[in-house]
C-alpha positions in Angstrom: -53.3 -11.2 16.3 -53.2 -14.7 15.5 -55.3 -14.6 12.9 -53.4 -12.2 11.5 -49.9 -14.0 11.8 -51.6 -16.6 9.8 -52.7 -15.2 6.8 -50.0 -14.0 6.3 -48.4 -17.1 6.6 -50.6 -18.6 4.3 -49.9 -15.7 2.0 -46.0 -16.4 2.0 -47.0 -20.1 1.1 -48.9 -18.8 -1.6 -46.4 -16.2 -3.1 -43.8 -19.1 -2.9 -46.4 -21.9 -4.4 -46.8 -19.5 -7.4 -43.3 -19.2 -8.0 -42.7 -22.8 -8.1 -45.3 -22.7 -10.7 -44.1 -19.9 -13.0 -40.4 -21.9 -12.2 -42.2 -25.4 -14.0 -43.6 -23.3 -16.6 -40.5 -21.2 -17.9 -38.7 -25.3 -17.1 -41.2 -27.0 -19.7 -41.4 -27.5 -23.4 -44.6 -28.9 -23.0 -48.0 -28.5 -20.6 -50.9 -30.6 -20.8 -53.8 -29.9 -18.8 -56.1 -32.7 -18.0 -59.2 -33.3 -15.5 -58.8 -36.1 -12.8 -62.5 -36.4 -11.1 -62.6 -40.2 -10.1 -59.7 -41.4 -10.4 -58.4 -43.5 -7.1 -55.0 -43.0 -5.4 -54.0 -45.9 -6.9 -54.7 -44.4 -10.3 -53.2 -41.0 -9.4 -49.8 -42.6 -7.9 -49.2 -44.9 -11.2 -50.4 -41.6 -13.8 -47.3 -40.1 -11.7 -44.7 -42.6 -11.8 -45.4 -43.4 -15.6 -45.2 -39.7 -16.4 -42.0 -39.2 -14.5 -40.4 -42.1 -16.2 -41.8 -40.0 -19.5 -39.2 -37.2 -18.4 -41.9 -35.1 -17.1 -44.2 -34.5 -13.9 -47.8 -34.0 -13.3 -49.3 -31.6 -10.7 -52.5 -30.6 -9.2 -52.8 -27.1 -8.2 -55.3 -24.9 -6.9 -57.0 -23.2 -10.4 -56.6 -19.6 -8.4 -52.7 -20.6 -7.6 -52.1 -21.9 -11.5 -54.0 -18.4 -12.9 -51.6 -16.2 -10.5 -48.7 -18.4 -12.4 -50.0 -18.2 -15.4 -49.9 -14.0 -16.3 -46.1 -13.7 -16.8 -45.7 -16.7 -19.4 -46.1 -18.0 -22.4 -48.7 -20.7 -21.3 -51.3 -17.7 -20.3 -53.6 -18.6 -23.2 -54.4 -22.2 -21.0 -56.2 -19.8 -18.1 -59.9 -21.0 -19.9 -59.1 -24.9 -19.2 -58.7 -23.8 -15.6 -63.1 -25.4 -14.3 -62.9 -28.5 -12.0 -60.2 -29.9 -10.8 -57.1 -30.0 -12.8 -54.1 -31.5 -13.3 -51.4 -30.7 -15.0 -48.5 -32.5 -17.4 -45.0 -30.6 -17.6 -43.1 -32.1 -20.3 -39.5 -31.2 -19.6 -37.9 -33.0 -22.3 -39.2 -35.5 -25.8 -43.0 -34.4 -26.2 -43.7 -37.1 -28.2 -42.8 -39.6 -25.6 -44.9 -38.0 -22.5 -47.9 -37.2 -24.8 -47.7 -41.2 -25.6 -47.3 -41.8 -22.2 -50.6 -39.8 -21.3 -53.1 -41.1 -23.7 -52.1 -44.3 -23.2 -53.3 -43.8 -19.7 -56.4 -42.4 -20.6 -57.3 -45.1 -22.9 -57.5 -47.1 -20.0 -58.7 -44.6 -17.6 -61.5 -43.2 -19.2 -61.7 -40.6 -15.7 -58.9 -39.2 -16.6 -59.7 -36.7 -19.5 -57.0 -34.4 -21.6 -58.5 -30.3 -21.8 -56.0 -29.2 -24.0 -52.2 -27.9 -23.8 -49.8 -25.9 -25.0 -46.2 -26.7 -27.2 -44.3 -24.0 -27.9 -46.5 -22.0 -28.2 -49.4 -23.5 -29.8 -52.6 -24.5 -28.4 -53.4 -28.1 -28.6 -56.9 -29.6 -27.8 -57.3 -33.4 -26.8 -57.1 -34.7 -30.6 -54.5 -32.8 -31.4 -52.4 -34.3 -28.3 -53.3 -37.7 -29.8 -51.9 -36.6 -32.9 -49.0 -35.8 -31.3 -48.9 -39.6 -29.3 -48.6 -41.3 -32.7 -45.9 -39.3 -34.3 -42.6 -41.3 -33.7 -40.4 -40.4 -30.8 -37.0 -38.9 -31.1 -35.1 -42.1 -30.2 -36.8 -43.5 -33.0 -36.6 -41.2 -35.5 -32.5 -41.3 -34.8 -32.9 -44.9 -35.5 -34.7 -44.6 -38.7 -31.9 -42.0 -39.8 -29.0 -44.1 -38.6 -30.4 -47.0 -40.8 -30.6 -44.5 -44.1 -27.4 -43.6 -43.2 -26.2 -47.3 -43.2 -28.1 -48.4 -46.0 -25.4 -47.6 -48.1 -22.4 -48.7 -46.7 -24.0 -52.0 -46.4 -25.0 -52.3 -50.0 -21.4 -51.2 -50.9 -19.7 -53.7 -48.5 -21.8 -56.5 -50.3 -21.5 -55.6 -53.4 -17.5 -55.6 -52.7 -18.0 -59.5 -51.0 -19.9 -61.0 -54.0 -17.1 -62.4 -55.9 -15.0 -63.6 -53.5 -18.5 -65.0 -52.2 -19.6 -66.3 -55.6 -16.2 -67.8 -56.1 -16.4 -69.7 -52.6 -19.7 -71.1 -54.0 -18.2 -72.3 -57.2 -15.2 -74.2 -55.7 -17.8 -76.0 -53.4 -19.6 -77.0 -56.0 -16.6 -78.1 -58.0 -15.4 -80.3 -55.0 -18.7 -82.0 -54.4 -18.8 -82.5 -58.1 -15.5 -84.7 -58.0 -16.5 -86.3 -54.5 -19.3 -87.7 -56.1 -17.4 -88.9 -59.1 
């Protein structure tokens, strides 16, 4: 009887684990799925914190858990990256950013290893997310359109200056042309 109470215990857990999953999936622009067989605690806990500060989260779930999560949404074609132990990258806001943010780390954690991903909707395989890692962010593609925006304006504002500017420069040449006369 005890037994019994239990698995089905465990099979609440499991129902609710899965939900939490489909929940991160339907949440996320972005899902990365990446293989983690060596890498310390240490390693782990930083990986975390670096991709949290990226405005996303990583994960490791049981493949059988992640497959269950997997049917109902648009991230079903990543079920044949689901061998070994995985862990996985949910992007929740600039994919740019977070895919930066992971192949960085895996530059200098060679046991950390990128399968592939999905965003929106398209597969992407580990050179593809590296394509993504060196396209520029959002931030500073606002930046680089703020400048155009500017450029402009400022050329108009000097172009108004010059000859009050130019006629400054005259009259101080003029009066160190008579002080030294």
């Amino acid at each position: 009887m005890a037994e019994l109470a239990t698995s089905a215990l465990n099979l609440e857990e499991k129902a609710k684990t899965v939900a939490a999953v489909q929940e991160k999936f339907k949440a996320a622009k972005m899902a990365i799925v990446t293989e983690y067989r060596g890498l310390t605690v240490a390693q782990m806990t930083r990986l975390r914190r670096e991709i949290r500060q990226a405005s996303g989260e990583y994960q490791v779930i049981k493949n059988t858990l992640v497959r269950r999560a997997l049917k109902d949404t648009a991230y079903g074609s990543l079920d044949r990256l689901l061998e070994g132990p995985t862990g996985w990258v949910f992007g929740y806001d600039d994919p740019v950013v977070l895919s930066k943010t992971l192949v960085k780390f895996v530059e200098e954690n060679e046991k950390l290893t990128i399968k592939g991903g999905l965003l929106e909707g398209e597969f992407m395989d580990q050179a593809k997310v590296k394509v993504l890692a060196r396209m520029p962010s959002r931030p500073e593609l606002q930046a680089k359109l703020l400048a155009l925006m500017q450029a402009p304006a400022v050329q108009l504002l000097r172009l108004i200056q010059e000859p009050g500017a130019r006629m400054v420069r005259l009259l101080e040449t003029l009066r160190k042309g008579k002080s030294e006369a």
